[in-house]
DODOSE-122555 format. One record per residue (C-alpha): residue number from 1; residue in one letter; x negated, y negated, z. Coordinates in steps of 0.05 Angstrom, whole numbers, plus 5000, padded with zeros to 4 digits. Example, Ala and Ser with C-alpha at 12.3 -4.5 7.8 and 13.67 -1.06 7.14 Angstrom:
LOSE   n res   px   py   pz
LOSE   1   A 4754 5090 5156
LOSE   2   S 4727 5021 5143
# end
This chain:
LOSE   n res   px   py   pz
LOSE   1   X 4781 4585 9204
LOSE   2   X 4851 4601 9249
LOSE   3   X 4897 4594 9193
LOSE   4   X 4961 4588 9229
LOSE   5   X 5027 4561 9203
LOSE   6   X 5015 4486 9211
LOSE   7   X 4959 4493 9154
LOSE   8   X 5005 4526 9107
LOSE   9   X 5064 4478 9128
LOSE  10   X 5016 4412 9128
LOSE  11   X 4988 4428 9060
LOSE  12   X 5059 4452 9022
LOSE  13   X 5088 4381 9054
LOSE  14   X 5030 4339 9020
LOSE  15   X 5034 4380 8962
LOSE  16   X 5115 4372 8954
LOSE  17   X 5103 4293 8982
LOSE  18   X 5054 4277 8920
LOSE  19   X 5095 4324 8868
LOSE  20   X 5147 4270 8887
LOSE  21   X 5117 4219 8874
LOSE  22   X 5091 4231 8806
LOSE  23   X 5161 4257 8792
LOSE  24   X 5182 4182 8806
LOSE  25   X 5128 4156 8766
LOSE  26   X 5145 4192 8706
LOSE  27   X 5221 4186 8716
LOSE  28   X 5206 4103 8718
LOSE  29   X 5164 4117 8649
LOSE  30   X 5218 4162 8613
LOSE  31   X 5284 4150 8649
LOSE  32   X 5328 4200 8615
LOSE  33   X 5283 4256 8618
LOSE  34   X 5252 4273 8687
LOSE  35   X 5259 4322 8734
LOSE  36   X 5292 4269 8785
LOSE  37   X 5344 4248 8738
LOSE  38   X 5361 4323 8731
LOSE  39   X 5373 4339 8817
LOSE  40   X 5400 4267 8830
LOSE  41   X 5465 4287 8812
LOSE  42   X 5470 4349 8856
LOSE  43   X 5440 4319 8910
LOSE  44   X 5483 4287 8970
LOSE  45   X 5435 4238 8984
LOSE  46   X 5406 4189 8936
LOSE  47   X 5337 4205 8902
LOSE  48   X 5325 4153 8848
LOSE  49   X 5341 4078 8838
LOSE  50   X 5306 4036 8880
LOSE  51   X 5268 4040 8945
LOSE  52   X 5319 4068 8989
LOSE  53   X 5328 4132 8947
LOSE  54   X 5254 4129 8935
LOSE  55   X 5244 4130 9016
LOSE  56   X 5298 4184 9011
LOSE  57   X 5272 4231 8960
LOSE  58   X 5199 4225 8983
LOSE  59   X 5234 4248 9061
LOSE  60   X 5273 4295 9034
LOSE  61   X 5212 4330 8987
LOSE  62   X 5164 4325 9054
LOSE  63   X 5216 4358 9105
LOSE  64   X 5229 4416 9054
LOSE  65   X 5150 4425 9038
LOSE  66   X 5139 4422 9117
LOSE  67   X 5194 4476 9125
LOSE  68   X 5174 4517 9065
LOSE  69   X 5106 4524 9078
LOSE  70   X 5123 4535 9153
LOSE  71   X 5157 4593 9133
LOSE  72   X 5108 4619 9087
LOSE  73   X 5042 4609 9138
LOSE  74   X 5086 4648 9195
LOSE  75   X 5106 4705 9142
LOSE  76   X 5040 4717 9118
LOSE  77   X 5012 4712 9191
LOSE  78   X 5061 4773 9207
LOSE  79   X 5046 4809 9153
LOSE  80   X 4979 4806 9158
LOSE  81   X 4983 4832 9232
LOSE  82   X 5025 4881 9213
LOSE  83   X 4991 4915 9140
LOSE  84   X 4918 4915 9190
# end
């Protein structure tokens, strides 16, 4: 399989999109204690409390897994040319 950086990008998105979302479930089950409750108040956009900063947060979490694993499939592409 041509691994090229949309794989790595495509997979770290769905991966960050789902970690999300259980990260909303379990901050709607135990309020004070999730990880969402911990970022919201760093972040300049909202990420809990109700469907807007759900919509927000699960954006947010996509774009940066997209990015992230962008970055990473390109890297190890390089390197891989490059160590060979």
């Amino acid at each position: 399989m041509n691994k090229s950086w949309k794989v790595s990008g495509y997979s770290l998105a769905t991966t960050f999109a789902v970690a999300y979302v259980l990260c909303s479930i379990f901050d709607a089950v135990f309020p004070p204690y999730g990880l969402l409750a911990a970022l919201a108040p760093a972040s300049p956009w909202p990420l809990t409390n109700g469907l807007r900063g759900f919509l927000t947060g699960l954006i947010v979490f996509t774009v940066a897994g997209f990015v992230l694993g962008a970055i990473h499939g390109a890297a190890s592409a390089f390197w891989n040319k490059r160590v060979r």
